[in-house]
N, C-alpha and C positions, 0 to 999 in steps of 0.2 A: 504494500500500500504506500513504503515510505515513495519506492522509487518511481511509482506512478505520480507522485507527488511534485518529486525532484524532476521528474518529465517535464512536467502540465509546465512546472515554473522556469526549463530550460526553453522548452516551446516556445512559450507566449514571447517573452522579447525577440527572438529569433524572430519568428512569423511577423511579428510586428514591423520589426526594421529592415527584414526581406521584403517587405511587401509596400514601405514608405521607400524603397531603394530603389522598386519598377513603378513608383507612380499609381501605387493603386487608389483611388478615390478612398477618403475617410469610412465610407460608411461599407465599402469590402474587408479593411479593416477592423473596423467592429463588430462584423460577420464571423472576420476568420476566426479571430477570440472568442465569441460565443459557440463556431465549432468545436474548438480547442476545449474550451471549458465544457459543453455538453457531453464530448469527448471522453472528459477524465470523471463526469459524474457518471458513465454507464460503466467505468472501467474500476470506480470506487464500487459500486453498487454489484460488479461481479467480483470481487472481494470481500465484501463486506456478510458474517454468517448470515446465518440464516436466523430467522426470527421465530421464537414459541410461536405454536398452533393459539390461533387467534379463534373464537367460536361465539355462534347467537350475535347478541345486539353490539358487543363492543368489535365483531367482524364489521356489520355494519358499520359502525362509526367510523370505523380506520376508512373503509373502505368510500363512503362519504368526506372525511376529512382530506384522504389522498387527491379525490376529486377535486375538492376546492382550493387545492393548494398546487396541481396540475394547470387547471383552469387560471389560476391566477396569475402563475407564470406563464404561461400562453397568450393572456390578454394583455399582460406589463411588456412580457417581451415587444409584444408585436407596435403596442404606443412606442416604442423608441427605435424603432423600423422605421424606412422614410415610408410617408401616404402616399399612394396618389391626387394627385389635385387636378381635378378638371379645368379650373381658371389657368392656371398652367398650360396645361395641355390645349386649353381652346386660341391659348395666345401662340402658341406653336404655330396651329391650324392657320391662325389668322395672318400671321406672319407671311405665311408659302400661299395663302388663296388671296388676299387682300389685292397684290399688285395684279393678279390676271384679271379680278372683277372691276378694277380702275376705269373708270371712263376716260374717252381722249378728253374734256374738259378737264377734269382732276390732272392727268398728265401732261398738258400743258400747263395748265396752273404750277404744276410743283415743279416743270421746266422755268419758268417763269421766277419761280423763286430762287433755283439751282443759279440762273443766269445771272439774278440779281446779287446772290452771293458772293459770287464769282467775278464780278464788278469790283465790289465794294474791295474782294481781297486783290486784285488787281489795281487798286486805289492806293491801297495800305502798301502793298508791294513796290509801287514808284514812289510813296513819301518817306518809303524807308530808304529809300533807294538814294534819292536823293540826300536825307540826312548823311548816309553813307559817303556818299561824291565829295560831301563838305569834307567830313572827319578824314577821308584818304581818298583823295582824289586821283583819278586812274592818270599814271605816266604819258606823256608825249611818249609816241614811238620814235627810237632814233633813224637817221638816214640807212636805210639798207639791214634795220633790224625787223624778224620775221615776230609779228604780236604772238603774246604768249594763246597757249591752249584755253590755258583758264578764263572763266568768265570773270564781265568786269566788276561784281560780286563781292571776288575773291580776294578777300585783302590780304591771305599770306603770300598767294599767288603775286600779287601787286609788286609787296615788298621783295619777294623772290626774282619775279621779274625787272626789278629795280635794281634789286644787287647784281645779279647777272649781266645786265643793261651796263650797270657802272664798271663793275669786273673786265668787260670786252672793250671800254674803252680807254680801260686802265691798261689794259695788254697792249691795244692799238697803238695808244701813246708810245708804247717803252718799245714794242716794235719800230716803229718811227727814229723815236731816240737811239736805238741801238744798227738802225741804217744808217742813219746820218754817222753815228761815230765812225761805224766800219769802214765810210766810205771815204773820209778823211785820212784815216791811218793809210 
């Protein structure tokens, strides 16, 4: 009996942190435990002797009280079971048939709204934009320099394209400088 005990309590954390490891929803989880535990009560229960011969009305009683106490764990278990819920389930429904019962009125309307949103973030998108222009304003491209990939957005790109920009004309320069020397000597 010990070691069905020392099972039950090797199990349960196993099964539990195997089964939060694949992702299983909470409420498989608390399934798998209530197996586990049902489990080790039919394995205590063939274990466990055997009981005096019960007879007459106090056979009854057991056998009534067993009932109520079967029953009762049947009805507790099952409240902490999820329900089904039809409001639920009707907004599922509602969800996947709503858009095909749609009139072309309704769907233009909420085109309508779609476009009007799409405005407004197309608004916001050029006043950020511009704030943007102010705070780092996009480079002059130099004579015979290819603009960069990045859009004009992108202000590491900017600054990158900036230092690179100045890096080739810093080279250019010392190129320059370093012909004129050679051509002296």
């Amino acid at each position: 009996m010990i070691r069905k005990l020392i099972i039950a309590a090797l199990l349960i954390p196993i099964v539990w942190l195997g089964s939060a490891a694949m992702h299983f929803p909470r409420v498989f989880q608390v399934m798998l435990m209530i197996y586990i535990l049902l489990g080790l009560g039919v394995f205590l229960l063939l274990d466990a002797p055997s009981l005096p011969r019960v007879e007459g009305w106090k056979a009854v009683a057991a056998l009534v009280t067993f009932y109520l106490v079967i029953s009762a764990a049947y009805i507790l278990g099952a409240s902490y079971l999820p329900q089904y819920d039809p409001a639920v389930e009707m907004s599922k429904i509602e969800k996947i048939v709503k858009p095909k019962l749609e009139t072309p009125e309704a769907r233009r309307a909420r085109l309508e709204a779609l476009l009007k949103k799409s405005e407004e973030l197309q608004a916001k998108t050029k006043a950020l934009q511009a704030k943007l222009d102010k705070l780092a304003p996009a480079p002059k491209p130099a004579v015979g320099v290819q603009p960069a990939a990045a859009g004009p957005t992108d202000i590491i790109a900017r600054s990158a394209t900036t230092a690179t920009r100045s890096g080739a004309r810093d080279r250019s320069r010392s190129a320059g400088r370093n012909s004129t020397i050679s051509g002296t000597c």
